[in-house]
C-alpha positions in Angstrom: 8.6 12.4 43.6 8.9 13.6 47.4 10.8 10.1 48.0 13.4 10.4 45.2 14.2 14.3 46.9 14.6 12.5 49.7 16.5 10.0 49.0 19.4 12.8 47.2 19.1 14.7 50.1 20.0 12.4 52.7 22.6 11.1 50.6 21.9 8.3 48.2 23.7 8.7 45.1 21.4 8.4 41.9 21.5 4.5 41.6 21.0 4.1 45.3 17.9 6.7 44.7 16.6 4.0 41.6 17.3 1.0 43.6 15.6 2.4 47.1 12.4 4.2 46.2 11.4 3.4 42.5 12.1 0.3 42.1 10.8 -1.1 45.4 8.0 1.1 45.3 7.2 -0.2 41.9 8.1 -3.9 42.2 4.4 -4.7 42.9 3.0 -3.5 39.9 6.6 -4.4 37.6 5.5 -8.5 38.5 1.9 -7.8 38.5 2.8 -6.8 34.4 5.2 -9.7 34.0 2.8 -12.4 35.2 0.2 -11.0 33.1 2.6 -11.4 30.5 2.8 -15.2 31.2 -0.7 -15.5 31.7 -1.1 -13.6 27.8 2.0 -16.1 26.4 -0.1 -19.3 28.1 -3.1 -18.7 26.1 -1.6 -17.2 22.9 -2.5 -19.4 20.1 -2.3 -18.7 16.4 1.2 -16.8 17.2 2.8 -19.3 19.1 1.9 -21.6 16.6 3.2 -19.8 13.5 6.1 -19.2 15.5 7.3 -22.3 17.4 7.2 -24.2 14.3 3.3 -26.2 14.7 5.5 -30.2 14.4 2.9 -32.8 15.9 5.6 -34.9 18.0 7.9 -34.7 20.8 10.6 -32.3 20.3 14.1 -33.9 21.4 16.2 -30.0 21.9 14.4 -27.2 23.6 15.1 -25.3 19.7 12.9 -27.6 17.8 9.9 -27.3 16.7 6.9 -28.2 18.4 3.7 -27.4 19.4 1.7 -25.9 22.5 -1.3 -27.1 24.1 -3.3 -24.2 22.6 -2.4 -24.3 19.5 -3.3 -28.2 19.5 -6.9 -27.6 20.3 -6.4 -24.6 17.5 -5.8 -26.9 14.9 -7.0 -30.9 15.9 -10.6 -29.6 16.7 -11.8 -29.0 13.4 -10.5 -32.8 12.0 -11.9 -34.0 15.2 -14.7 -36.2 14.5 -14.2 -38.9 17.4 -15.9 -38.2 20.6 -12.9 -39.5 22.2 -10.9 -37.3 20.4 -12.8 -34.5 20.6 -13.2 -35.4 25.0 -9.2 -35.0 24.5 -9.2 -32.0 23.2 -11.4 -30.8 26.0 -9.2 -32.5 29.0 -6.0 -30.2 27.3 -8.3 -27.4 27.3 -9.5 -28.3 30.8 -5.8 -28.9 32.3 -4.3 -25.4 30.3 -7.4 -23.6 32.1 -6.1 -25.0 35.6 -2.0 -23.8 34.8 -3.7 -20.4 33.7 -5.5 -20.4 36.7 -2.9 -21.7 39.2 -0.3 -18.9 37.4 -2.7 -16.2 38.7 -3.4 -17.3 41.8 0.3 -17.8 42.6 1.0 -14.3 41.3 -2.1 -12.8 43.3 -0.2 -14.1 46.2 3.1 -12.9 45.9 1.2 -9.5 44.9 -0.3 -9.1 47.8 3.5 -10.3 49.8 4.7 -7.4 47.9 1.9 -5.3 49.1 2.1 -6.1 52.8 6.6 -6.1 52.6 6.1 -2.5 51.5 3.6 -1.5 53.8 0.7 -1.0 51.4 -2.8 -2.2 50.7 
């Protein structure tokens, strides 16, 4: 609150106030949310698959349906009687663990930029 006074008394008009000491103040904790957004979408399943349409083949337009990697495993694994199939299943689960993981750790990093650029902890 004692930054935003500041900010109008030296000056800054309203938006300049937003743009100076909210929103770079905040920006930390505004990507911290959005990433673990991301990191919710990556591992949805049943809504993702109810929504993006649950087709079993390559989609050709980025507005066709198709299917995610979670939602895969959701619905192969109880028809999965094949070790193979079933080690499949496994490896996607194995590989969307790694991008879930490699997500966070990339966000953990730029994080912690934002924490050192604005002089915090």
């Amino acid at each position: 609150h004692a930054q935003r006074e500041a900010a109008l008394a030296i000056g800054a008009t309203h938006a300049e106030m937003i743009w100076l000491s909210v929103l770079r103040l905040s920006a930390k904790g505004l990507f911290g949310a959005v990433v673990l957004g991301l990191g919710r979408a990556l591992g949805e399943t049943m809504a993702v698959t109810m929504l993006i349409g649950n087709r079993n083949e390559i989609a050709h337009s980025l507005f066709s349906p198709a299917q995610t990697m979670a939602s895969l495993i959701a619905n192969e694994y109880p028809e999965a009687t094949n070790p193979l199939h079933i080690g499949a299943l496994a490896y996607i689960g194995l590989i969307l663990f790694a991008i879930s993981f490699i997500v966070q750790g990339v966000a953990r990093y730029i994080v912690n930029r934002f924490a050192k650029r604005a002089g915090g902890a």
